[in-house]
C-alpha positions in Angstrom: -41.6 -75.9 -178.5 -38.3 -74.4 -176.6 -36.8 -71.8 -178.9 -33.8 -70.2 -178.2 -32.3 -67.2 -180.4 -28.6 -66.2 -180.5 -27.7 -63.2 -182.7 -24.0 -63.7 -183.8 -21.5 -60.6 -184.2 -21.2 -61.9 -187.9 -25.0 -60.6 -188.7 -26.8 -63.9 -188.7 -29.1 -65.1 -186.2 -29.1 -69.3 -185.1 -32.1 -70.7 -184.0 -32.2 -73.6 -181.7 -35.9 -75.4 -181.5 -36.2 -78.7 -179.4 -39.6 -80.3 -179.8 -41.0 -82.8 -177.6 -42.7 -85.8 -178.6 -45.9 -85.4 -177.4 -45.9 -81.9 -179.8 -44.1 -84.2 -182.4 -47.6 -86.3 -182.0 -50.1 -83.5 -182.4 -48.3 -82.3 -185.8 -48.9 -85.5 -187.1 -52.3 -86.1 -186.4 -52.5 -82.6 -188.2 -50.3 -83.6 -190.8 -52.3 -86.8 -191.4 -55.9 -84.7 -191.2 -54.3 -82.8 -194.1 -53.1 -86.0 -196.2 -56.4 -87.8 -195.6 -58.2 -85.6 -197.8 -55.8 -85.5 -200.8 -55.3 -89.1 -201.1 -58.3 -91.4 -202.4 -58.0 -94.6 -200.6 -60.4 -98.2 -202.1 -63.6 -98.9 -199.7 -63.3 -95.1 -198.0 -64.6 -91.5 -198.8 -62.0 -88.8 -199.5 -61.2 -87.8 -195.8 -62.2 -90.9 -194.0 -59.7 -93.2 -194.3 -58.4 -94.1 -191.0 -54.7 -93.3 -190.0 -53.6 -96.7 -190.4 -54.4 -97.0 -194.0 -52.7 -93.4 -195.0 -49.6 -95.0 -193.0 -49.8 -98.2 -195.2 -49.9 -96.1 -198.3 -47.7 -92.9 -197.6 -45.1 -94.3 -194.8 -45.6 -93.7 -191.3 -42.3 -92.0 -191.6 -43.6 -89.5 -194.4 -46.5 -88.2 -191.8 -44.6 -87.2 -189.0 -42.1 -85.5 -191.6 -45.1 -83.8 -192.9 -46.3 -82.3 -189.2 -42.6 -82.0 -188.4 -41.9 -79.8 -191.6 -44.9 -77.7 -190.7 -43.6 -77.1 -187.4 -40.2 -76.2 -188.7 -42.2 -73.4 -190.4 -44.1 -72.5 -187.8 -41.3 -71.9 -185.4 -39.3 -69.9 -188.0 -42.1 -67.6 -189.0 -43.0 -67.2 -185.4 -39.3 -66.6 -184.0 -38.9 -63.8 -187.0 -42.0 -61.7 -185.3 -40.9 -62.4 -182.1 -37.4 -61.0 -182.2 -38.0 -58.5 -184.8 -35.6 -60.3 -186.7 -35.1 -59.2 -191.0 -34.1 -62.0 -193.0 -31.7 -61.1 -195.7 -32.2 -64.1 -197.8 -33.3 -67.5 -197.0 -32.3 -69.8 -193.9 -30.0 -72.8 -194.1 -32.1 -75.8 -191.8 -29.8 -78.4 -189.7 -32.5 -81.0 -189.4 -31.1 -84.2 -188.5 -33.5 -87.9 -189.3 -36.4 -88.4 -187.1 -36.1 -91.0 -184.2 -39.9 -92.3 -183.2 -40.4 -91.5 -179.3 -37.9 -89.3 -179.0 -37.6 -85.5 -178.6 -36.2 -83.5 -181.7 -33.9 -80.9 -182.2 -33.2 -78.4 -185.0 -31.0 -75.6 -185.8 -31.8 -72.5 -188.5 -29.2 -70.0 -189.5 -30.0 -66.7 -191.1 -28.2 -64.1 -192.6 -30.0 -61.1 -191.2 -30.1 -56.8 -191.0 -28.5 -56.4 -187.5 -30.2 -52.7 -186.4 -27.4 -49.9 -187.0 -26.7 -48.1 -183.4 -27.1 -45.1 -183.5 -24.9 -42.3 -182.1 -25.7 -38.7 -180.3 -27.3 -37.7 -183.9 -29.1 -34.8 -181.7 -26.2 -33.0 -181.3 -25.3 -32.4 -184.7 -25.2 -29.2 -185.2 -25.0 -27.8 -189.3 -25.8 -24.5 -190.6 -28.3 -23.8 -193.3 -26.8 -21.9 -196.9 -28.2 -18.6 -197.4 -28.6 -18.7 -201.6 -28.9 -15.3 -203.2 -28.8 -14.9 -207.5 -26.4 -12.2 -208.6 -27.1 -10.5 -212.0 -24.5 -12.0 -213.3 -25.9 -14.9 -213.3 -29.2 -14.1 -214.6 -27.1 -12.4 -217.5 -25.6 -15.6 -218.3 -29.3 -17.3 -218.6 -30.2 -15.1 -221.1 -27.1 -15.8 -223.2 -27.7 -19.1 -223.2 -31.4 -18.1 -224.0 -29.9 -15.9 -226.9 -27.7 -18.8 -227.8 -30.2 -21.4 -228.3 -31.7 -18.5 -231.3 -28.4 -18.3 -233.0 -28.6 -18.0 -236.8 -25.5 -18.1 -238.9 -24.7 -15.4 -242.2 -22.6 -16.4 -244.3 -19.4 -14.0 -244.9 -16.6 -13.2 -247.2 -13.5 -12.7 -244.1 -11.1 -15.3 -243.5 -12.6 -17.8 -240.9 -12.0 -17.2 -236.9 -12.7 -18.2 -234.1 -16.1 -19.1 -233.0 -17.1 -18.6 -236.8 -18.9 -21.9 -238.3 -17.3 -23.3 -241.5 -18.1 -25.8 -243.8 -15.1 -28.2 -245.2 -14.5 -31.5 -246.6 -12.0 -32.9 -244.4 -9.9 -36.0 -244.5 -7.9 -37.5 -241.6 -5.0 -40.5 -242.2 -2.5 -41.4 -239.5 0.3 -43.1 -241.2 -1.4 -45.7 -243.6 -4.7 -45.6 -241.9 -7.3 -43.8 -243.1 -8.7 -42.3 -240.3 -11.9 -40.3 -241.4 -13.4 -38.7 -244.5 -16.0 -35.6 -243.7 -17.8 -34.1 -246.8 -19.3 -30.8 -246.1 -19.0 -31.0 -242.5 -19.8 -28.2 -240.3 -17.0 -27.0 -237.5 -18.0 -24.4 -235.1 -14.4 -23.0 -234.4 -12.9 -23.2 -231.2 -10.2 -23.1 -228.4 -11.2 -26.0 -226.5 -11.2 -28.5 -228.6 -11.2 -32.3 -227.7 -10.8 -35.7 -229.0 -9.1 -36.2 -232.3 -9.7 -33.2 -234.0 -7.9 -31.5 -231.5 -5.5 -28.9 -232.9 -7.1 -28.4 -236.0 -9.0 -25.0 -235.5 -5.7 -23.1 -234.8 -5.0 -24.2 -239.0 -8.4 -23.6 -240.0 -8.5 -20.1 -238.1 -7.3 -17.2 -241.1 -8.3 -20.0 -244.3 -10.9 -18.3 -246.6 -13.5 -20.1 -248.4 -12.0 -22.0 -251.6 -9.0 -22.3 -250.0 -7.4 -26.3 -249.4 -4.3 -27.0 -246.8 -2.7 -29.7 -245.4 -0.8 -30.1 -241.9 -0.2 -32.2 -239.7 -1.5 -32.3 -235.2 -0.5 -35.1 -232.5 -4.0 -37.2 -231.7 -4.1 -36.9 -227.6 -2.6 -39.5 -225.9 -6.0 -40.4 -224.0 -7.8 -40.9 -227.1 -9.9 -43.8 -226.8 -8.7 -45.9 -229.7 -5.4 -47.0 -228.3 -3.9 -47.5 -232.1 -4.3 -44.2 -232.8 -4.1 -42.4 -229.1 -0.9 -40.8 -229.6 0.0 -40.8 -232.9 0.8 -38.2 -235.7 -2.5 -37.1 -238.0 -2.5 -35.8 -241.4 -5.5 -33.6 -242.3 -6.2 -32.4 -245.9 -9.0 -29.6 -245.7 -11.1 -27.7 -248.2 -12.9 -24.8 -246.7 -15.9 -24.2 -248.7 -18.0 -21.7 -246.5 -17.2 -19.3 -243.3 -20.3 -18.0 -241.6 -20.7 -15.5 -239.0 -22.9 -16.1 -235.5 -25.9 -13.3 -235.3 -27.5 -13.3 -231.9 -30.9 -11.9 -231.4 -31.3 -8.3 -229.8 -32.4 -8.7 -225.5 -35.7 -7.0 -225.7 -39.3 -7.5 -225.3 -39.5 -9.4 -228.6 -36.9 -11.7 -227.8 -38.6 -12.3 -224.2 -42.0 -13.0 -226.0 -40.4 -15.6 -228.3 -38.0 -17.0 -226.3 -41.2 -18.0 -223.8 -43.7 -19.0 -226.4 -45.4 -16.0 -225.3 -45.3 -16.5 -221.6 -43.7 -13.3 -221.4 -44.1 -9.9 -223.2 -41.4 -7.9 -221.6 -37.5 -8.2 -221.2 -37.8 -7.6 -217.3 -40.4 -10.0 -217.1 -38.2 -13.1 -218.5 -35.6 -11.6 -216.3 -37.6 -11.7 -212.9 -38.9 -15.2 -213.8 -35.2 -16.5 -214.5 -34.1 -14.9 -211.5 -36.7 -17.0 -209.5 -35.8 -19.9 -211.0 -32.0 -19.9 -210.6 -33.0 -18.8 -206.6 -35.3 -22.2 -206.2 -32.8 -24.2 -207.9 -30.2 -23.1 -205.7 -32.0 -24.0 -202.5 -33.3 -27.3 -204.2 -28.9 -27.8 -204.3 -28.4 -26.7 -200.9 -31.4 -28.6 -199.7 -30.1 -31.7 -201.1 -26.3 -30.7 -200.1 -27.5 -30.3 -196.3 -29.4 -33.8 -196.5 -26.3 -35.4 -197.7 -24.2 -34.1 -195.1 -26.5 -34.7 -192.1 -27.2 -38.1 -193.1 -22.8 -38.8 -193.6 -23.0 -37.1 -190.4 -24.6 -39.8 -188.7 -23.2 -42.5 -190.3 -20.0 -41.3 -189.4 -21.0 -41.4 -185.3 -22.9 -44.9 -185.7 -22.2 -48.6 -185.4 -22.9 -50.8 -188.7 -22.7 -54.7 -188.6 -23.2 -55.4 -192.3 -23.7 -58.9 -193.6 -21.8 -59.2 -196.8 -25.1 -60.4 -198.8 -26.8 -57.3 -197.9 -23.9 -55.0 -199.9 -24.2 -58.0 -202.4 -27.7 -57.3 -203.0 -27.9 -53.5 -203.0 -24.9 -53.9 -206.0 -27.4 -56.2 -208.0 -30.1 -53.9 -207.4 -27.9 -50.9 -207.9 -27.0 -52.9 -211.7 -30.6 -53.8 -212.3 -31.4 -50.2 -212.4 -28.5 -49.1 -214.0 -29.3 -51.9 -217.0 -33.3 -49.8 -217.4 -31.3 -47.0 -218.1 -29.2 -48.1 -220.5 -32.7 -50.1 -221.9 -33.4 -46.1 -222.9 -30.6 -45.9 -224.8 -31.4 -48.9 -227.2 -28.3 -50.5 -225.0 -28.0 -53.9 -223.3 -26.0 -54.1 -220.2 -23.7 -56.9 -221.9 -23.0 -54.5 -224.5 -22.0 -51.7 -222.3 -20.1 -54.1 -220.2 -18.1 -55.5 -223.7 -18.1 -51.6 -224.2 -16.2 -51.4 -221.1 -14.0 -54.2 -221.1 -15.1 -55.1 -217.7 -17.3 -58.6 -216.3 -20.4 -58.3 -214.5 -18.4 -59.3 -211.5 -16.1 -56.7 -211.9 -18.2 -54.1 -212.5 -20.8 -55.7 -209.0 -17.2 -54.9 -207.6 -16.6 -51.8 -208.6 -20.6 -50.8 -207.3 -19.9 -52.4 -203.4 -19.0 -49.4 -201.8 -21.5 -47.4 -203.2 -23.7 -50.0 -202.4 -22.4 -50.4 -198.7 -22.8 -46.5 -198.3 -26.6 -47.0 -199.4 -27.4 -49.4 -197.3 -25.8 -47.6 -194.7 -28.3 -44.7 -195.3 -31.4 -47.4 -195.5 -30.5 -48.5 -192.1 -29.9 -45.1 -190.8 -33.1 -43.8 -192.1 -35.3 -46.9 -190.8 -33.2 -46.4 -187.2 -34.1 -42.5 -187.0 -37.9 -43.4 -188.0 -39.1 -45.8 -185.5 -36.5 -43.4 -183.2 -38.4 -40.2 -183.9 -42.1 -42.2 -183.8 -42.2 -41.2 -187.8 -44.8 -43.2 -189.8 -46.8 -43.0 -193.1 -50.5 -43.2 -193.2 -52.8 -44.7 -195.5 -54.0 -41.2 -196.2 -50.2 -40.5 -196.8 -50.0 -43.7 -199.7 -53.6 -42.0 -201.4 -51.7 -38.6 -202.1 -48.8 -40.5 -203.5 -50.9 -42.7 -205.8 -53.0 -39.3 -206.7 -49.0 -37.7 -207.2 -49.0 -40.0 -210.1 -52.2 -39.9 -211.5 -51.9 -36.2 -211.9 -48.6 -36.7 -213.2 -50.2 -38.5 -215.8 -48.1 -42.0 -214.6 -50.6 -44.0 -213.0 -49.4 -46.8 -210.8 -51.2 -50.2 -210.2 -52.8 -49.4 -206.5 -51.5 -52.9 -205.6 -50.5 -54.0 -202.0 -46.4 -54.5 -203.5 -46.7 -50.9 -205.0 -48.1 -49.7 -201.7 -45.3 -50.5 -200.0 -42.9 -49.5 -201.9 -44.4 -46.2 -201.8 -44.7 -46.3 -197.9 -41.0 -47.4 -198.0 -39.7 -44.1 -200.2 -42.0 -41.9 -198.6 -41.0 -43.1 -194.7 -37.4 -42.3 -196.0 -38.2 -38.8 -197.1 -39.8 -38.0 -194.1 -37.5 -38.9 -191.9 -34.3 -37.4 -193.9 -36.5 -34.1 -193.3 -37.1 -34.2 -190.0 -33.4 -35.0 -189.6 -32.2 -32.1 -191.2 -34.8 -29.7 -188.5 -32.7 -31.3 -185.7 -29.0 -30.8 -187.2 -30.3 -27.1 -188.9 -33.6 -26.0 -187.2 -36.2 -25.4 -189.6 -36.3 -24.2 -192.9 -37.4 -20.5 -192.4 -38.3 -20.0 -196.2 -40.2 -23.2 -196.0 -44.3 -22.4 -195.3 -46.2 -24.6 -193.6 -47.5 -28.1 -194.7 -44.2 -27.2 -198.0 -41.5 -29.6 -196.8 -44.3 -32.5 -196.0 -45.4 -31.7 -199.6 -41.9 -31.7 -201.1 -40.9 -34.8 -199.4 -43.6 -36.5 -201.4 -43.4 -35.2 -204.6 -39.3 -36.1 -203.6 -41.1 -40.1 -203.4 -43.6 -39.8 -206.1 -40.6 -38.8 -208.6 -39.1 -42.1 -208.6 -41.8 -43.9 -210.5 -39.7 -46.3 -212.7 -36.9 -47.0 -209.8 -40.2 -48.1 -207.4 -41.5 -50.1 -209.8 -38.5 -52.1 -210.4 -37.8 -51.9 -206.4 -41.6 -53.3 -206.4 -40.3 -56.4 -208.7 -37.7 -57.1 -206.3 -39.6 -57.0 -203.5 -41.4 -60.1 -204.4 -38.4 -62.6 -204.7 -37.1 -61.0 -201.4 -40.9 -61.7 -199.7 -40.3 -65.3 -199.7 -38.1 -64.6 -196.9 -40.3 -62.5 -194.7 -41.6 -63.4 -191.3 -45.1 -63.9 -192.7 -44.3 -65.9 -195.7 -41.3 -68.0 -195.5 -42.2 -72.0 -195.7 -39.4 -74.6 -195.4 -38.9 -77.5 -198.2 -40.9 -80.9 -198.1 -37.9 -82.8 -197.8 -36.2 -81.8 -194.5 -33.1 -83.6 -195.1 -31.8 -81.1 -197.3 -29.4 -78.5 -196.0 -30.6 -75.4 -197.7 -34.2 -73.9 -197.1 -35.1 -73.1 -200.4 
């Protein structure tokens, strides 16, 4: 077979196949060879009926369609490997009736992932963030460590602010009854939001016993739109005001406040110090990743084939709906929630989407750029990742690659960020390999669900795609 490939500015690849007769012939006689032993023909042995009878029963026309559809195949799957050509989804065939003893032609258009080009992405030059933890900061840790011990005394002073009080409140706007607390707790602020707002400034110098009425403005961004804007009458009875105690910072509190991790004051305070340093660099790490990769984006050449963004958006959505699956939430009921369609929320997701696949194609360009690969021994630590993380994934071929995929991707956003910054002094040897695949092995549900998509999206692949029995339709489905 002749094939000729032409890769069109519009990200789809045309493949024109002409056949000669002669090969027409031979993928008949296979074709037939194949039919011959499926069909059960009076006076012969499965598979021994000569050619003439299978043409009597099945059409001489239907065997040559049969060799003819396998070398429609054959040529596609072959051209893919060839050319190094990624299918996006499946082909649409141009293949015209058979005429017998004469040469055939076909045509297959693709959509397909056209290679991004990169730019100069060596001479980026960034600077790594020096992070450094102030005692300030390790202060505030322990306040919200002290915070999280809070125990409330009742008192006999009017109420203030950030006192706790307990009141039976009622809320109407005009003739609509708004809401009805009964011994509700307020912890009494300044910042206030959503439709109680302005209320603590009325309840701030009430004592306990006492009952008043006034009147506040609901905020105009309130999310019921009846009631956004509109006057509030509130009716209180204050029937308790209690008084925040924190606990004392000492070794006790340390010791308590660990679950005994910790016996000493200046112990919790060294370990919180430590942790708000690693978090920092963890932030700048990610920060400098971000910006190396935008960097590069910025300075390369995309030719994007709208299905590809398409895609990314549904899988973007599919994930999206697992997560709101945790919340006992369906994705039509966020989306009624909302007010919004599917379409218009895919819509809302494509340039989000584009800018991911913009970073897939990046990634996979600076990999096979920089000679980076993942070994099997690479896809045994992640799978051992998860065991010891108590997760355990099916060692399956599908989860194997998805893992190689994830993995590949951290690798190569690391060694991108040693070429824009140099290398992380802090990091020890063999530490930013490790990170990058704890980094992979953390995504366990958003592989898995990567992993179901990967199998509609094989039947596409150089390796697997087959072509329809019928040829005369348009679509390769």
């Amino acid at each position: 077979m002749k094939v000729s490939v032409e890769k069109l500015p519009t990200s789809e690849a045309v493949l024109e196949v002409d056949v000669t007769w002669d090969e027409m012939e031979k993928a008949s006689d296979k074709a037939y060879k194949k039919i011959v032993k499926q069909v059960d023909i009076q006076g012969f042995r499965r598979g021994k009926a000569p050619r003439s009878m299978i043409e009597r029963r099945m059409g001489k026309e239907y065997i040559y369609q049969e060799g003819l559809d396998e070398l429609i195949s054959e040529a596609y799957r072959d051209t893919l490997v060839e050319h190094e050509i990624v299918p996006i989804t499946q082909p649409t065939l141009d293949a015209p009736s058979i005429e017998m003893g004469e040469p055939y032609h076909f045509k297959i258009t693709v959509p397909i992932v056209t290679p991004v080009e990169l730019g100069d992405y060596k001479s980026i030059q960034m600077e790594r963030e020096e992070a450094d933890v102030t005692s300030e900061e390790v202060e505030q840790e322990l306040d919200t460590l002290r915070q999280r011990l809070t125990t409330w005394k009742e008192v006999e002073h009017a109420a203030e602010y950030d006192n706790r009080v307990t009141m039976d409140l009622k809320v109407t706007s005009g003739e609509q009854k708004v809401s009805d607390l009964k011994d509700n707790p307020f912890e009494l602020t300044h910042e206030r939001v959503g439709l109680f707002s302005g209320m603590d400034e009325h309840i701030v110098g009430m004592n306990a016993g006492e009952e008043k009425s006034f009147t506040t403005t609901i905020p105009a961004d309130y999310g019921n739109e009846k009631l956004a804007g509109q006057e509030a009458q509130f009716e209180v009875k204050l029937h308790k005001v209690e008084e925040k105690e924190l606990p004392e910072l000492n070794d006790e509190f340390a010791e308590k406040v660990s679950d005994g991790q910790y016996s000493s004051l200046e112990d919790l305070r060294k370990f919180l110090s430590d942790n708000i340093l690693e978090n920092k660099k963890r932030r700048i790490r990610e920060e400098l990743r971000d910006k190396a990769l935008d960097a590069v984006i910025e300075q390369s050449n995309f030719t994007l084939h709208p299905l590809l963004i398409d895609e990314q958006a549904e899988e973007m959505l599919h994930q999206f709906s697992h997560l709101l699956e945790q919340q006992k939430l369906s994705l039509d009921q966020y989306l009624m929630m909302m007010r919004k369609s599917r379409e218009e929320y895919l819509k809302e997701l494509r340039p989000d989407a584009e800018k991911s696949v913009k970073r897939q194609l990046v990634l996979d360009a600076i990999a096979k750029a920089e000679n980076i690969t993942v070994s099997p021994d690479d896809i045994k630590m992640l799978f051992d990742l998860y065991d010891q993380s108590g997760q355990p994934l099916q060692r399956s071929k599908e989860q194997a690659d998805a893992l190689a995929r994830s993995f590949l991707r951290e690798k190569t956003t690391g060694r991108l960020v040693d070429i824009v910054a140099g290398p992380d002094p802090d990091a020890a040897e063999g530490t930013e390999s490790e990170e990058s695949a704890i980094a992979a092995a953390a995504a366990a549900e958003e592989i898995a669900a990567e992993t179901d998509n990967e199998s509609s999206k094989s039947e596409a692949s150089a390796t697997e795609t087959s072509l329809p029995e019928d040829t005369k339709d348009q679509t390769v489905e």
